[in-house]
C-alpha positions as CSV (number, residue, x, y, z in Angstrom):
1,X,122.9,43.8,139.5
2,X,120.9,47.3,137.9
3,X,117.9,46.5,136.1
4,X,117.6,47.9,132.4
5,X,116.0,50.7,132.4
6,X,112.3,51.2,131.2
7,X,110.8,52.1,127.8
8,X,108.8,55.2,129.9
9,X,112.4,56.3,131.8
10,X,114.2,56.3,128.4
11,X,111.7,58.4,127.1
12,X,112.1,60.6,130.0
13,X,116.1,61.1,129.4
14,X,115.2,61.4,126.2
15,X,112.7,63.6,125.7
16,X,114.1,66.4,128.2
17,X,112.5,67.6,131.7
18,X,108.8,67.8,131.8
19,X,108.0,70.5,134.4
20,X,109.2,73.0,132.3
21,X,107.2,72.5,129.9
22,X,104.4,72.1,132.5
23,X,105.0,75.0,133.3
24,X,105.0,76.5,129.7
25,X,101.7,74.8,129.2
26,X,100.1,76.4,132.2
27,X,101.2,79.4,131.5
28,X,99.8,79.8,127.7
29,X,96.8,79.1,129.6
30,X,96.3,81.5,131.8
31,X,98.1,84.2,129.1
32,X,95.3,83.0,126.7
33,X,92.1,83.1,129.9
34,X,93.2,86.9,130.2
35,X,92.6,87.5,126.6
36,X,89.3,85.2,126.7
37,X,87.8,87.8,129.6
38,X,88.6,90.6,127.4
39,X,86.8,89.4,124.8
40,X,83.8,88.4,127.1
41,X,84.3,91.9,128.6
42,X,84.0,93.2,124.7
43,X,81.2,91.2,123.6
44,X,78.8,92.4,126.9
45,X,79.3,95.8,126.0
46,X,78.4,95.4,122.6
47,X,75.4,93.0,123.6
48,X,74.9,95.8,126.1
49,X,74.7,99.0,123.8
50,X,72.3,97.1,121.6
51,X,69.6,96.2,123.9
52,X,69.9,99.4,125.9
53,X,69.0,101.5,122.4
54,X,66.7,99.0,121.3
55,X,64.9,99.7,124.4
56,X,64.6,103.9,124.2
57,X,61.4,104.9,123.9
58,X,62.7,107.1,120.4
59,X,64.8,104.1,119.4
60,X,65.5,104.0,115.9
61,X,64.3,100.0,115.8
62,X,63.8,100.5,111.7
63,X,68.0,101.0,111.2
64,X,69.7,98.1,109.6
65,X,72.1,96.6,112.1
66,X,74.8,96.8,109.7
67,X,75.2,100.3,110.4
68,X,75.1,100.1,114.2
69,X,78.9,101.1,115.4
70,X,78.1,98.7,118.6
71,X,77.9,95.5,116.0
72,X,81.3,96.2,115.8
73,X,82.0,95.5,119.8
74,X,80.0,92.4,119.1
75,X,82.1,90.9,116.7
76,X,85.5,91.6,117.9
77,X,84.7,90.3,121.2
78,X,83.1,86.9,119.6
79,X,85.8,86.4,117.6
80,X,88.5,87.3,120.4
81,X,87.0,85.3,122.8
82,X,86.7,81.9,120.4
83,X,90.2,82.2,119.4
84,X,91.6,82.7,123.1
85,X,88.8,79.9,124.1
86,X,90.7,77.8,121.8
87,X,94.0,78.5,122.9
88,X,93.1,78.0,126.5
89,X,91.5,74.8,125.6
90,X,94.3,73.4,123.5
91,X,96.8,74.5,126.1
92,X,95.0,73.1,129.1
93,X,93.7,69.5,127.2
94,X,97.1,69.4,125.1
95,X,95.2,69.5,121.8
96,X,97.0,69.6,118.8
97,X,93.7,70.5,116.4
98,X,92.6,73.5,118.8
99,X,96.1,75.3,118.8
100,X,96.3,74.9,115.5
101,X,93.4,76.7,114.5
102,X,95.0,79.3,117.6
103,X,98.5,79.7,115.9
104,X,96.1,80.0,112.4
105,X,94.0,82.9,114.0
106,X,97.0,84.6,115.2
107,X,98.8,84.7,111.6
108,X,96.0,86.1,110.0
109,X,95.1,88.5,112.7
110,X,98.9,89.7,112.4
111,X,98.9,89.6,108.8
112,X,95.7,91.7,108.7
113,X,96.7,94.4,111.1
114,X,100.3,94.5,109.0
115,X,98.2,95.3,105.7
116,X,95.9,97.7,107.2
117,X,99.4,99.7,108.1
118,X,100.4,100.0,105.1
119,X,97.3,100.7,103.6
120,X,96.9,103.3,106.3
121,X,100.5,104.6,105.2
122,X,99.8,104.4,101.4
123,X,96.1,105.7,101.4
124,X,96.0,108.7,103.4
125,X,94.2,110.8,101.5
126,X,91.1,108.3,100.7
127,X,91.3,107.2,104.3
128,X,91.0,110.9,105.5
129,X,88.3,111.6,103.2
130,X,86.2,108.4,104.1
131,X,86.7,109.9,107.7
132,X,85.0,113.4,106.6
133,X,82.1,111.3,104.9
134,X,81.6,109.3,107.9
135,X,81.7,112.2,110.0
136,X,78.8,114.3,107.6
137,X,76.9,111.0,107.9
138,X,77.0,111.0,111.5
139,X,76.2,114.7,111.3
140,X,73.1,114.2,108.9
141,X,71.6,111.2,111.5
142,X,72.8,112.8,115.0
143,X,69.1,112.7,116.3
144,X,68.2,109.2,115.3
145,X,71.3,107.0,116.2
146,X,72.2,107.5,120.3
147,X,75.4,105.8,119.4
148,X,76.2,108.6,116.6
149,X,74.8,111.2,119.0
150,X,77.1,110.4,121.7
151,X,80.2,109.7,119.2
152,X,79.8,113.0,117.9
153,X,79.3,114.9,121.0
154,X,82.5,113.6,122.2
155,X,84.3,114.5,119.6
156,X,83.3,118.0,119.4
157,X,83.6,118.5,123.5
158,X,87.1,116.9,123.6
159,X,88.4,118.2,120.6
160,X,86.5,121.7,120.7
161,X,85.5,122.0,117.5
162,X,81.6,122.0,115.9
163,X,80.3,120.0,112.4
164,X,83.0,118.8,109.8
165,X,84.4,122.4,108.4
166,X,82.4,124.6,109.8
167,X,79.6,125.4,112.7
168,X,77.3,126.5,109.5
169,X,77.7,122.6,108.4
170,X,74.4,121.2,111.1
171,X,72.7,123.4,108.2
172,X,72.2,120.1,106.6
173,X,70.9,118.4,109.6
174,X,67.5,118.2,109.0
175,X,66.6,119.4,112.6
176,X,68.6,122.2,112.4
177,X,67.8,123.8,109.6
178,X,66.2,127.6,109.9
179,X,63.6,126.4,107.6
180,X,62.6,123.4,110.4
181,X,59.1,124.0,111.9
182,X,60.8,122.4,115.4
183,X,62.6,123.4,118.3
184,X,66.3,122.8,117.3
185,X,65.7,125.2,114.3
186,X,68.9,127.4,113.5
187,X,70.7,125.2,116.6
188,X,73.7,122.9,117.2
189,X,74.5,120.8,119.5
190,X,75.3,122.1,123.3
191,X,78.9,120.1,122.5
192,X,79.6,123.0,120.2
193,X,79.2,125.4,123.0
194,X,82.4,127.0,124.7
195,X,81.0,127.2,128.3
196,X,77.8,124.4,128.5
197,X,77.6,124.7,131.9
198,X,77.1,128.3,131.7
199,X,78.0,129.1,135.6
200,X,75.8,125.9,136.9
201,X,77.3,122.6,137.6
202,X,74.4,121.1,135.1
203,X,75.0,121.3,131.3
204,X,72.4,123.6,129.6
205,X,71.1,121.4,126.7
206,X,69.7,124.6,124.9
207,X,73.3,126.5,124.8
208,X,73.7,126.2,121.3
209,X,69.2,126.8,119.9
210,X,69.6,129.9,117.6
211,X,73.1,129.6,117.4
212,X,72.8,129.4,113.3
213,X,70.8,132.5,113.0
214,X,73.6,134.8,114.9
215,X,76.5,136.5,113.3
216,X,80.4,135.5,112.8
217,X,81.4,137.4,115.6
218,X,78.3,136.7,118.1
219,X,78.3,132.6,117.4
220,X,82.4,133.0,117.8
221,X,81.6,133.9,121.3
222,X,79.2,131.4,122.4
223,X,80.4,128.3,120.3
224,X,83.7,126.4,118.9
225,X,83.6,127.6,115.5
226,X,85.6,125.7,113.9
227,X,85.5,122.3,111.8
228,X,86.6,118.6,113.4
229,X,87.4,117.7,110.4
230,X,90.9,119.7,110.3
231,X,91.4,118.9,114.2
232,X,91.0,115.1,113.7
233,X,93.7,115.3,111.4
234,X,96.3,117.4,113.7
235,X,95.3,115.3,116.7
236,X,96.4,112.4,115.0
237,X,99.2,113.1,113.8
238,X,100.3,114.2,116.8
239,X,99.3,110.4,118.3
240,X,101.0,109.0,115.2
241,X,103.5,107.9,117.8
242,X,101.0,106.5,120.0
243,X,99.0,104.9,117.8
244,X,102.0,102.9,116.2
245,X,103.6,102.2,119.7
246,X,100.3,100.3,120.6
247,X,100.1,98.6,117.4
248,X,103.7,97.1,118.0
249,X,102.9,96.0,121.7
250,X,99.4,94.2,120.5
251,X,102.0,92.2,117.8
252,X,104.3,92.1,120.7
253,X,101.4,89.9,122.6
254,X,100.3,88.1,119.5
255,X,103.9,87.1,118.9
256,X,103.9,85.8,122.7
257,X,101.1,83.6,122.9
258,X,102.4,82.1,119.1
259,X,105.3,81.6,120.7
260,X,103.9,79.5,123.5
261,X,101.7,77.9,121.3
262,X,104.3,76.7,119.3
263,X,106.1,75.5,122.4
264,X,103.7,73.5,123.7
265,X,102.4,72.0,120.6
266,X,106.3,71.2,120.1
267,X,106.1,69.2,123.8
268,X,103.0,67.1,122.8
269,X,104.6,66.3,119.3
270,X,107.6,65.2,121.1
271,X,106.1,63.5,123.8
272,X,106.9,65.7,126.5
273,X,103.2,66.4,127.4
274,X,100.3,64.0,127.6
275,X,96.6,64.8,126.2
């Protein structure tokens, strides 16, 4: 004679197979611990770039960390790496409340990087011009940030180009200025210069000193000329393409881990998973 079956084996029929949904579960974690390392990986370089300029001997201690482009490392990585803590915890312990806030994060991560689209498609012109302010900013404080200094020396190296319109812009700079009693009077920066190594295998830091007080055709030969302001523009719309290709795949992997999420918050509501 069969016995009845069991509450727990009903359930079981019921309630559909668990190790897929095991399996789901486990693998929301581990999606979510990658994440969580990136965001650890973030936050040490931004921890890192602090404390490495606070310690320079010419540190500018007295700037407001506001302004400081590595704060901005430090808050995307703390913020990544407590919302992928959370959805690695609520995955792992089966916790409604913690992939909650997770799904919660991801819609208003998704719904902020849809806005600033379109306000990067309907704002151009402002957005372009707050670029050329931030670059004459960065231009006016090169020798007292590192983390400006090295921004803008990239720029101009990669991109071949010197100051926002022109090579006479580092005029403004302070330092550079003819009428400066120092050193880097009527100079740029050796990133404007066309050949800083000059034949060594060392760049040569004073390639671009008296570079302000020569004529058109003598500073054309020794330095990049031209603005970054006009070759920051071309040289992104030329990774328009790029740039919107990677936005899609970072939705793409926000979408996935929601989508997980959702699953496995669906199991525990159903009973297919166990806190």
């Amino acid at each position: 004679m069969a016995l009845p079956a069991g509450p727990g084996l009903a359930a079981a029929h019921r309630h559909g197979p668990v190790p897929f949904s095991r399996c789901v579960r486990y693998l929301a974690f581990l999606w979510n611990l990658l994440f969580l390392l990136l965001g650890l990986l973030t936050l040490a370089v931004g921890v890192w770039g602090l404390l490495t300029k606070s310690s320079l001997p010419g540190g500018d201690r007295g700037a407001p960390l506001g302004s400081d482009p590595m704060l901005l490392f430090v808050l995307v990585g703390l913020v990544a790496s407590a919302v992928s803590l959370a959805g690695c915890l609520g995955a792992l312990r089966a916790s409604p409340c913690l992939l909650r806030f997770f799904l919660g994060a991801l819609l208003v991560f998704g719904g902020l990087e849809l806005l600033g689209g379109l306000l990067l498609l309907l704002l151009r012109r402002r957005l372009r011009d707050a670029l050329q302010d931030l670059l004459l900013l960065c231009l006016l404080r090169y020798q007292e940030d590192p983390d400006l200094q090295f921004l803008v020396d990239e720029v101009q190296r990669s991109l071949q180009c010197c100051s926002l319109e022109s090579y006479r812009d580092w005029e403004s700079n302070l330092y550079f200025n003819c009428s400066s009693p120092g050193v880097q009077a009527c100079g740029v920066p050796a990133s404007c210069c066309r050949q800083p190594l000059q034949g060594g295998s060392v760049p040569n830091a004073q390639c671009g000193l008296g570079a302000l007080a020569l004529g058109p055709a003598a500073a054309a030969a020794l330095l990049h000329t031209g603005g970054c302001g006009a070759a920051m523009a071309a040289g992104l719309r030329g990774q328009a393409g790029a740039i919107a290709a990677g936005a899609v795949t970072l939705l793409l992997l926000e979408a996935v881990g929601a989508l997980m999420a959702l699953r496995v918050l669906g199991d525990i509501t159903a009973g297919r998973v166990w806190q």
